[in-house]
C-alpha positions as CSV (number, residue, x, y, z in Angstrom):
1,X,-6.3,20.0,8.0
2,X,-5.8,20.7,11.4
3,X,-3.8,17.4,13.8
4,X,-3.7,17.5,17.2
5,X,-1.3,15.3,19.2
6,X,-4.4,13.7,20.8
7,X,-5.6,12.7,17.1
8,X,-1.9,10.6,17.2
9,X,-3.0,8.4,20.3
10,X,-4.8,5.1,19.7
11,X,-7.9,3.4,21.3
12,X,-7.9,1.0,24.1
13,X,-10.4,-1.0,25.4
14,X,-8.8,-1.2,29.1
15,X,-6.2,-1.6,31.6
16,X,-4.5,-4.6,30.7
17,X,-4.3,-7.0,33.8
18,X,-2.9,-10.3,32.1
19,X,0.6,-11.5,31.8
20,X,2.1,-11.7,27.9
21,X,3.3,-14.5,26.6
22,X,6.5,-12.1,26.0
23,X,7.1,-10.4,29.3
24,X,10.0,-13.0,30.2
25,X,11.4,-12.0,26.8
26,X,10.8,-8.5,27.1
27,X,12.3,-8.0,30.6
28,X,15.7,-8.5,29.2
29,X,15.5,-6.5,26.1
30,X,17.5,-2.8,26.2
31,X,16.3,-0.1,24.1
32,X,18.3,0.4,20.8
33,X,18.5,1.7,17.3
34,X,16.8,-2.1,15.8
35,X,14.1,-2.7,19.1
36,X,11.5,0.6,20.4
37,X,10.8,-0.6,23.8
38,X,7.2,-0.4,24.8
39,X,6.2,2.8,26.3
40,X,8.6,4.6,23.6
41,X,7.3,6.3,20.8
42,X,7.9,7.1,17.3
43,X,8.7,10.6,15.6
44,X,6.3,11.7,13.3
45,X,8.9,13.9,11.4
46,X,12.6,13.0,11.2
47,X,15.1,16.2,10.3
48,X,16.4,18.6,12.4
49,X,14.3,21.1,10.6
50,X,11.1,20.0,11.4
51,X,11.8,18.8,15.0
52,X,13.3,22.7,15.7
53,X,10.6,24.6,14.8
54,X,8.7,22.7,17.4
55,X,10.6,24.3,19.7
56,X,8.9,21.2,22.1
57,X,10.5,18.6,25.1
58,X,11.1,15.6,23.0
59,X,7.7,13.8,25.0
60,X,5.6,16.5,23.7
61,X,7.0,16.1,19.7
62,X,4.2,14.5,17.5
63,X,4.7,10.8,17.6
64,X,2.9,7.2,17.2
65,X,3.3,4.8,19.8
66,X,5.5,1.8,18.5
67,X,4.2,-1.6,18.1
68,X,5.3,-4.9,19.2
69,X,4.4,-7.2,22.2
70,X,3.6,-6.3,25.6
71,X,4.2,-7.3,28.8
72,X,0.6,-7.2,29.8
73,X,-2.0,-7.8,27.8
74,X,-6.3,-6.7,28.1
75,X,-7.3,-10.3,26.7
76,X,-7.1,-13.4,28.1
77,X,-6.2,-15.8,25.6
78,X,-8.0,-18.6,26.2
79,X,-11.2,-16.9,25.7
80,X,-10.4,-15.3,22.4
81,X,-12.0,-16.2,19.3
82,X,-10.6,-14.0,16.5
83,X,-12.0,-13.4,13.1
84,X,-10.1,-12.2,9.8
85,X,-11.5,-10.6,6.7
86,X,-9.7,-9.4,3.3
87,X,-11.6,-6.9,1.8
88,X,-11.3,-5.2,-1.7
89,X,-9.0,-5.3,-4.8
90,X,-6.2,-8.4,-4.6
91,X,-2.9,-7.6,-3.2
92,X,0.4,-9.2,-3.4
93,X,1.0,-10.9,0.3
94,X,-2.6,-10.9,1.5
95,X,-2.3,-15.5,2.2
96,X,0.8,-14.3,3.7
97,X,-0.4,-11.6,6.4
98,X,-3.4,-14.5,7.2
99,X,-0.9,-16.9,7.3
100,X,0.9,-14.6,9.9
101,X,-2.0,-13.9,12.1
102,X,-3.3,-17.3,12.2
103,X,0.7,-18.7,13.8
104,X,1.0,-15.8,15.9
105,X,-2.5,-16.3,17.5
106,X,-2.3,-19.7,18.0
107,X,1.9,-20.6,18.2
108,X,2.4,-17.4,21.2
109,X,-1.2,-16.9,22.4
110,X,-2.8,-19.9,22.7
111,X,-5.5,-18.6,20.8
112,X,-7.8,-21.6,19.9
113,X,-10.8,-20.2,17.6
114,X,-10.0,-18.0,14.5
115,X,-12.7,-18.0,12.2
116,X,-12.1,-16.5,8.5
117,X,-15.0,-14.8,7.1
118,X,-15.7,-15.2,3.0
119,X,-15.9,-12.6,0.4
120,X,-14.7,-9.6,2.1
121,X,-17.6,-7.7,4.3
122,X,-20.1,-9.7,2.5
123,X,-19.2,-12.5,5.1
124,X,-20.4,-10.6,7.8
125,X,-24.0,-9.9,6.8
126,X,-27.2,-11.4,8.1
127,X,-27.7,-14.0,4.8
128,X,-23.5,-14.6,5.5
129,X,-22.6,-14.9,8.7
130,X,-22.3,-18.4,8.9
131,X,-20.4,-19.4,6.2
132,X,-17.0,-19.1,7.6
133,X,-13.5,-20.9,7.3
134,X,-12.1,-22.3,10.2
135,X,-8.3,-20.7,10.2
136,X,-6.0,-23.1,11.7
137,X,-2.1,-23.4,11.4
138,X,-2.4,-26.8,9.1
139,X,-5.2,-25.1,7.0
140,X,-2.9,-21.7,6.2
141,X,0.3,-24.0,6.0
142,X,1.1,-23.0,2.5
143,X,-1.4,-20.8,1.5
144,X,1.6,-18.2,1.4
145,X,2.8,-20.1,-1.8
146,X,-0.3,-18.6,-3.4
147,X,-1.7,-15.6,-4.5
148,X,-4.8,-13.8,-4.2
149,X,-6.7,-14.8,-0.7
150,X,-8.6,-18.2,0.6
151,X,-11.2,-16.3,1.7
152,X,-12.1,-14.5,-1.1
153,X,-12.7,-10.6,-1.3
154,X,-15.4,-8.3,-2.4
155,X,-15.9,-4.4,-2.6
156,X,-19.3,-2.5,-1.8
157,X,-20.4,-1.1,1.7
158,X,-22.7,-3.5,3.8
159,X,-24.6,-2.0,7.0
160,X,-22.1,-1.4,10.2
161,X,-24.8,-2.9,12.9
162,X,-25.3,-5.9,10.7
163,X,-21.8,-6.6,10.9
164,X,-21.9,-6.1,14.5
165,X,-24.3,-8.4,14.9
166,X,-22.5,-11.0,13.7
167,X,-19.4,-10.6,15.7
168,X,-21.8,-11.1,18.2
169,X,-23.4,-14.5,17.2
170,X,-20.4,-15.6,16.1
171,X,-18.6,-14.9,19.4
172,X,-15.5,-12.7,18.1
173,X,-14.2,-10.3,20.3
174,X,-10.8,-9.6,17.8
175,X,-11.3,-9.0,14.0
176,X,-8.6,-8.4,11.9
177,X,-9.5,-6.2,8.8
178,X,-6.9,-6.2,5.8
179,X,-8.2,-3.9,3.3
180,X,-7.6,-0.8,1.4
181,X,-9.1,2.8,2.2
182,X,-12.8,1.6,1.6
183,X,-12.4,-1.3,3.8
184,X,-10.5,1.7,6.7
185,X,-13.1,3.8,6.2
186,X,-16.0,0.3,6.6
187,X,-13.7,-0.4,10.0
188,X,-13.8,3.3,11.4
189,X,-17.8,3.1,10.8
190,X,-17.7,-0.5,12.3
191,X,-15.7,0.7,15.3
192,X,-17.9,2.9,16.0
193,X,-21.1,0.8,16.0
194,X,-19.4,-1.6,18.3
195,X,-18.2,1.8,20.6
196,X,-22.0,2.1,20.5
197,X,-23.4,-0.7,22.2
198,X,-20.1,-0.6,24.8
199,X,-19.0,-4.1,23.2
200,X,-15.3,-5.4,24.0
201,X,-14.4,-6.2,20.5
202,X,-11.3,-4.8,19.6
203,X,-10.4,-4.1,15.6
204,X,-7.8,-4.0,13.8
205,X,-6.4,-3.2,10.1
206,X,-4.0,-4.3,8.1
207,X,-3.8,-1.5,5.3
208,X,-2.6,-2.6,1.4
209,X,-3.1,-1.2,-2.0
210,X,-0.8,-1.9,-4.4
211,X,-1.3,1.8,-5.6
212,X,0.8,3.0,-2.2
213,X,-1.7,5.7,-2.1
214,X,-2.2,5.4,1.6
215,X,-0.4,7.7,4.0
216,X,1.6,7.3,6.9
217,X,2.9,4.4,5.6
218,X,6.8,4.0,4.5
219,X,5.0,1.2,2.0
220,X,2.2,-0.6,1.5
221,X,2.7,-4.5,1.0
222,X,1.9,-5.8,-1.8
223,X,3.3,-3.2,-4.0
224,X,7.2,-4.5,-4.2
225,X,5.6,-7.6,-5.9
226,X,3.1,-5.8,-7.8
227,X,5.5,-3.2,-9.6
228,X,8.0,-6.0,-10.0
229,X,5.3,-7.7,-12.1
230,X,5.3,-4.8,-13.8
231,X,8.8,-5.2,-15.0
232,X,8.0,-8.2,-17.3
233,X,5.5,-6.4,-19.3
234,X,7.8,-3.0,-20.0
235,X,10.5,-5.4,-20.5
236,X,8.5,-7.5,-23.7
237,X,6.6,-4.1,-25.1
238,X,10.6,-2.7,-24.9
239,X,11.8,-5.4,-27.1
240,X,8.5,-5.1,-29.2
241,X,9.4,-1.4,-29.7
242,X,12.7,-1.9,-30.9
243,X,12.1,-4.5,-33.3
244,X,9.2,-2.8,-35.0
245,X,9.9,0.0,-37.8
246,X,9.5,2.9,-36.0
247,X,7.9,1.0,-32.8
248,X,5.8,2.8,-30.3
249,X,5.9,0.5,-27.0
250,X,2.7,1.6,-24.6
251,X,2.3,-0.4,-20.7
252,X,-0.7,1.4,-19.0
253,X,-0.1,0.3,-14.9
254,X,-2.6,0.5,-11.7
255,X,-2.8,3.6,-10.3
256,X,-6.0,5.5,-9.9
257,X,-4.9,8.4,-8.1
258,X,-1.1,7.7,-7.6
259,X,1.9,7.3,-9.7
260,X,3.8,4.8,-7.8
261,X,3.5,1.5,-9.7
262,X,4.6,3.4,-13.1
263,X,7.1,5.5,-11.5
264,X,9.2,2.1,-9.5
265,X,8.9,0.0,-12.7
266,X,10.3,2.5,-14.9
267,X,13.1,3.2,-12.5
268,X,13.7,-0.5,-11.7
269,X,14.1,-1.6,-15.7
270,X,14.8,2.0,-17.2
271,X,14.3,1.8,-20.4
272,X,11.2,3.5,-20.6
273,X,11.3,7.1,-22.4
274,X,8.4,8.6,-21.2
275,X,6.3,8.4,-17.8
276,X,2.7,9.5,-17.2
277,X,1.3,9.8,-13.8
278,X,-1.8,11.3,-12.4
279,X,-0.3,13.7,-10.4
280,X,1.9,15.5,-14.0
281,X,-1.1,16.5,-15.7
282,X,0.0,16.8,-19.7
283,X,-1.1,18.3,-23.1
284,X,-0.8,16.1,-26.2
285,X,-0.6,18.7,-29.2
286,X,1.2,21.9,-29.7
287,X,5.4,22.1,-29.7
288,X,5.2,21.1,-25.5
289,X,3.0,18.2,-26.2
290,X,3.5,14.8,-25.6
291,X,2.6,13.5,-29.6
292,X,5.7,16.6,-30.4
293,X,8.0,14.3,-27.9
294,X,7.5,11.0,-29.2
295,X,8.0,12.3,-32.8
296,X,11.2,13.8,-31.7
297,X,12.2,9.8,-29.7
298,X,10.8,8.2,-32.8
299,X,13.1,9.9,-35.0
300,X,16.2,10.5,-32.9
301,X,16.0,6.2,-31.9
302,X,13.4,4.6,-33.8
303,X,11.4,4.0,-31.5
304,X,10.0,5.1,-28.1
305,X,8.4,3.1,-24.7
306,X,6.1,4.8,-22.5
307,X,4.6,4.0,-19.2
308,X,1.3,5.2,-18.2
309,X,-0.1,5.2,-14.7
310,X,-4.3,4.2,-15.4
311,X,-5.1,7.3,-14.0
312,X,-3.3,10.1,-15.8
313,X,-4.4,12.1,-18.9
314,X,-8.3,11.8,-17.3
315,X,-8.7,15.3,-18.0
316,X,-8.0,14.9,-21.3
317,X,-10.6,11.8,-22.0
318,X,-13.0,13.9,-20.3
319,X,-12.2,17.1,-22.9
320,X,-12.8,14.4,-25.5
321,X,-16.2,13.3,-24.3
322,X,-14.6,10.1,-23.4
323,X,-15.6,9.4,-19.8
324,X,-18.6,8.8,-18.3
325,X,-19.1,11.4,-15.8
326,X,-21.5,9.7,-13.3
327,X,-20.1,6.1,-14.1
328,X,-18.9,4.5,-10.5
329,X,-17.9,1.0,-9.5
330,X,-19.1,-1.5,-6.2
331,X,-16.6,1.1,-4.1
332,X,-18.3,4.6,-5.6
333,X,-14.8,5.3,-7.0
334,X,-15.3,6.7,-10.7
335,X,-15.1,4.3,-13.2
336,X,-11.7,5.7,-15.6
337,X,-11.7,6.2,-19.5
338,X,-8.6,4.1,-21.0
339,X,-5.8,6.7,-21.0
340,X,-3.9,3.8,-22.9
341,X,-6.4,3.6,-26.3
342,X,-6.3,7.4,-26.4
343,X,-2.4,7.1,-26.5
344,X,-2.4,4.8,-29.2
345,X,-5.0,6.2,-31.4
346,X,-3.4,9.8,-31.0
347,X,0.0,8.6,-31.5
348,X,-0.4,6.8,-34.5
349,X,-2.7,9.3,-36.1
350,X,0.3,12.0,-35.2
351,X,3.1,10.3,-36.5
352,X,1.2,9.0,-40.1
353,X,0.4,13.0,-40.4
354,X,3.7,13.3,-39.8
355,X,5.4,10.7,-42.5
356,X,5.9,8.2,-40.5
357,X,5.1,4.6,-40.4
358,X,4.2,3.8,-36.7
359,X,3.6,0.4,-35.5
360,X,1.8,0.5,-31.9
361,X,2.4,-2.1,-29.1
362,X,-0.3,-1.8,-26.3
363,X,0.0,-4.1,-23.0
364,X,-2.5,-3.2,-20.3
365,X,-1.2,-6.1,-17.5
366,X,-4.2,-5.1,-15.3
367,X,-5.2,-7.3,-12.7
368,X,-1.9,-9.4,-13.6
369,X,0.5,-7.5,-11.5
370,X,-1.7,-7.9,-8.2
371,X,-2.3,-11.4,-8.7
372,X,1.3,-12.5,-8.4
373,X,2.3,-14.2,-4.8
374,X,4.2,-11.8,-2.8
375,X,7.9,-11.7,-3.5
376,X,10.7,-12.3,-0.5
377,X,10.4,-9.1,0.3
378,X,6.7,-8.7,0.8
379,X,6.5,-11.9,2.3
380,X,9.2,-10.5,5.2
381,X,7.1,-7.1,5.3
382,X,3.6,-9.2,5.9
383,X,4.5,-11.7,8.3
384,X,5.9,-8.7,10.5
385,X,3.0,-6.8,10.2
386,X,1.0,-10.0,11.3
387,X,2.9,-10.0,13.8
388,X,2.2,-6.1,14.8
389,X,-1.5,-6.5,14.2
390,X,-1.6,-9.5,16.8
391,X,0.4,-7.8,19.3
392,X,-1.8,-4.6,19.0
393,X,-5.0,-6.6,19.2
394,X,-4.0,-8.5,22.2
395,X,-2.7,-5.4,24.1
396,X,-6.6,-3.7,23.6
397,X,-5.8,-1.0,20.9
398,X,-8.8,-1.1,18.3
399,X,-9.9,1.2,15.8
400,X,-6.0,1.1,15.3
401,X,-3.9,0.3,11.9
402,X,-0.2,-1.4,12.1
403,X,1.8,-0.3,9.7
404,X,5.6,0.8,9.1
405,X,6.6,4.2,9.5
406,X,10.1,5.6,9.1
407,X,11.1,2.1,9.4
408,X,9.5,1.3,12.3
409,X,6.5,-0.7,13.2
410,X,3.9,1.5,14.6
411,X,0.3,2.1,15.8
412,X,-1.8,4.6,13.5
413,X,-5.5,5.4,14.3
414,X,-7.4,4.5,11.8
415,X,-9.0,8.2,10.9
416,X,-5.0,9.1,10.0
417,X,-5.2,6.4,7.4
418,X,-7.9,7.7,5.9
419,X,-7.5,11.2,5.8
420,X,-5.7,11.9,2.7
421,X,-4.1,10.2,-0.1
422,X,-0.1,9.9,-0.7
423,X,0.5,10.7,-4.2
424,X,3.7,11.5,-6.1
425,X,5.2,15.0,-5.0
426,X,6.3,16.2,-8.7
427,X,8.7,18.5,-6.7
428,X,10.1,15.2,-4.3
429,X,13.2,13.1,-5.9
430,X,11.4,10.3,-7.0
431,X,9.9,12.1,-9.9
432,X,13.5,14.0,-9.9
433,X,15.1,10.2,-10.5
434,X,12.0,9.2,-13.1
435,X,12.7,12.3,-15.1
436,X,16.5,11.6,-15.0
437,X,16.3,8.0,-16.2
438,X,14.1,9.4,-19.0
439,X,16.2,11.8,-20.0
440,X,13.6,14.8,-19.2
441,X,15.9,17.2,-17.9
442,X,17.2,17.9,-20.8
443,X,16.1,18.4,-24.2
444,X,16.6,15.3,-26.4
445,X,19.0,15.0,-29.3
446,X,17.3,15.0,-32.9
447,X,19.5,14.2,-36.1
448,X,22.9,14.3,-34.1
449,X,21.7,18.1,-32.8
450,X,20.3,19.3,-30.1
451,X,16.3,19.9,-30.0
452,X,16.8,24.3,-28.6
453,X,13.2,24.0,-27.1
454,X,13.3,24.1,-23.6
455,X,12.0,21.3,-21.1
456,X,9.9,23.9,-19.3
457,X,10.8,22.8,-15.4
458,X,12.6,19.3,-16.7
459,X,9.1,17.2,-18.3
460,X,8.0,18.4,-21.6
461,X,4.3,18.5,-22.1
462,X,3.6,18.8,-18.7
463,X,1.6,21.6,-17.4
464,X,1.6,22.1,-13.5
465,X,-1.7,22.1,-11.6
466,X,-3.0,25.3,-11.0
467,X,-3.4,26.6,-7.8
468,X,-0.2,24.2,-6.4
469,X,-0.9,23.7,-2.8
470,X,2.6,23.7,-0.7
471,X,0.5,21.8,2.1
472,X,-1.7,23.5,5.1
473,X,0.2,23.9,8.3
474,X,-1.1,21.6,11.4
475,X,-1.6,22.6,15.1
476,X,-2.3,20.5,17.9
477,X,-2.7,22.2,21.6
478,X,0.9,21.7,21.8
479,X,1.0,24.5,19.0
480,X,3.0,22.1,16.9
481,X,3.6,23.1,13.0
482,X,3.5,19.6,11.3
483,X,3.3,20.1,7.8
484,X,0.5,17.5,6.4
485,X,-0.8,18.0,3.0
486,X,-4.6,18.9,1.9
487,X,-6.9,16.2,1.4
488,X,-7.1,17.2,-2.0
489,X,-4.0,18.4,-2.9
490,X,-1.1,16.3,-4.9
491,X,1.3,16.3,-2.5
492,X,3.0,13.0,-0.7
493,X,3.9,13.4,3.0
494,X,6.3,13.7,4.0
């Protein structure tokens, strides 16, 4: 994947001629380590490595341009009518990132008309269009209190000049999109439809996905409150385990592609023994396998817990004629095989063989740890991006996603957000701390001894991808090396 610097620039939609609502404030602001004054930018990369190599003037080192307020601004307020629209799975914090939009618009812009549409991008069709909320600062007073969204969501791809149409009729000239990758990928399309007919709509996105599977993105919001969810239901199938004659605790977690939810919940309550992710693929039988290391847990403490990422051990269902190879949902994602039942069936079948007596606790939380209102954390991390998303939208950026990077606020085209996904890097120090809370690294104590099989590389029964992809170098015409991962490759950047 090649990047150019130009590909780190976002879209305007003009000069802007009007005075912000923040220029008085903004005047006496000085540039320091907590504020990125506007025309200052953000490093892509951050150690002294990767900056060298550039060999580059610092103004010339890949960066995004920082978000905030400006002191002018392309629209005039009092002719803005702004729409918002959640699209997708729920998310922790998506009441609270309307809530945000809706006070900014109208508290510091004056911004009079906000219409919400319903049901994700189903709002915006022809049959749809009019069937709106009207978003006002009394009617999203304490929607934060709340989970899910008051406007509803839906997944499944709806025609790009349809939707244009309706921003049309309905007057918007500022949408607000808060969705996952699909819903990016809808906006890009969208974006371009309105670049089409030379339209002055600008649009923005608020990315989430509890997974974290987005790039260029310290984190997505949402997934604080999601993985803390998470906690609870290893904490009860813990206790369950333990109390159980040679107990077997199972939690299977969200994660499709990534192993993020599994890997902070284990890490936050650590007491699980063993964590599966998509991006460690593992065998079952055989001395390396996983049923070989729960035997040995089982016998060395009575029991074991194990966390399993929904996505991991695919390969294996699909060995067993357990997937359904076409199978797809509303999103044309593929539908998964339940990594969890094989777990149990294959575990218990093991350890009978085996002379044991297992008894099998299975918790699959699903949608219970995105349903959850955002925790104080998320509901800081939304409200700021609100804030962002308002800011860029005023200022003209469209086509353009806020999000934080590297601790900072910042402007990322939309086609960056999109490009790959941000997985677990099973050589980064996250997995290092999972497989040291776990006990991985070394090989587990059996009978008072020590097991003399060796962890192979610190997880037992993992085999490593073939064909590991260290990452495709990236040139822009400044000849910059910024080292992005493949599309396709299991790699998180940085």
């Amino acid at each position: 994947m090649t990047l150019h610097l130009e590909d780190l620039r976002v879209r305007r939609l003009g000069e802007c001629h009007y005075d912000s609502p923040f220029s008085e404030m903004l005047a006496a602001k000085q540039t320091s380590p907590h504020y990125v004054a506007e025309g200052d930018r953000v490093l892509l990369e951050d150690t002294v490595s990767m900056l060298a190599k550039h060999n580059l003037p610092a103004n010339q080192l890949p960066s995004f341009e920082a978000a905030g307020p400006r002191r002018k601004i392309y629209f005039d307020p009092a002719h803005v009518s702004a729409g918002v629209v959640t699209c997708g799975g729920l998310c922790p914090g998506l009441n609270n990132v309307i809530r945000g939009l809706v006070q900014e618009l109208t508290v510091h812009y004056g911004v009079k008309r906000i219409l919400g549409f319903r049901n994700g991008f189903r709002g915006m069709t022809a049959e749809n269009r009019n069937d709106t909320i009207e978003l006002t600062p009394e009617r999203v007073r304490d929607i934060n209190n709340a989970g899910g969204t008051i406007l509803g969501s839906s997944r499944g791809a709806q025609d790009a000049d349809e939707m244009v149409d309706s921003l049309v009729l309905r007057g918007i000239n500022v949408l607000f999109i808060i969705g996952g990758d699909g819903s990016m990928r809808a906006a890009t399309r969208l974006s371009a439809a309105i670049r089409a007919r030379d339209l002055d709509i600008a649009v923005i996105g608020v990315p989430k996905t509890i997974d974290n599977d987005l790039p260029f993105t310290d984190q997505s919001f949402g997934f604080q409150s999601a993985f803390a969810q998470a906690t609870e239901f290893i904490s009860s199938v813990s206790v369950e385990a333990a109390a159980s004659p040679d107990g077997i605790g199972i939690v299977k977690l969200m994660g499709r592609h990534s192993g993020f939810i599994a890997c902070y919940a284990s890490l936050a309550l650590n007491t699980a023994d063993i964590v599966l992710i998509p991006e460690v693929p593992f065998v079952l039988e055989g001395t390396d396998g996983l049923l070989a290391r729960v035997e040995q847990h089982v016998r060395s403490k009575g029991y074991v817990v194990i966390v399993v990422a929904e996505g991991a051990g695919q390969d294996l269902l699909a060995e067993r004629g357990l997937l359904q190879s076409d199978a797809t949902d509303a999103s044309g994602n593929a539908k998964l095989g339940d990594i969890g039942a094989l777990l149990r069936e294959s575990i218990t079948a093991h350890l009978t063989d085996a002379g044991l007596t297992p008894t099998v606790r299975y918790i699959d939380p699903s949608y219970a740890i995105r349903s959850v209102t955002a925790n104080a954390y998320d509901s800081v991390y939304c409200l700021r991006l609100a804030h962002a998303a308002v800011h860029a939208a005023m200022a003209g950026r469209t086509e353009t996603a806020v999000v934080r990077w590297r601790r900072r606020f910042v402007h990322v085209p939309m086609p960056l957000i999109i490009s790959y996904r941000n997985q677990v890097d099973p050589d980064g120090d996250l997995w290092m701390s999972v497989l040291e809370a776990t006990g991985h690294l070394f090989p587990p104590r059996t009978h008072g001894g020590l097991d003399q099989e060796q962890s192979h590389g610190g997880h037992r029964g993992v085999r490593r991808p073939a064909g590991w992809d260290d990452g495709v170098a990236i040139q822009n015409a400044g000849q910059l090396d910024v080292d992005l991962p493949d599309i396709n490759s299991a790699r998180s950047f940085p």
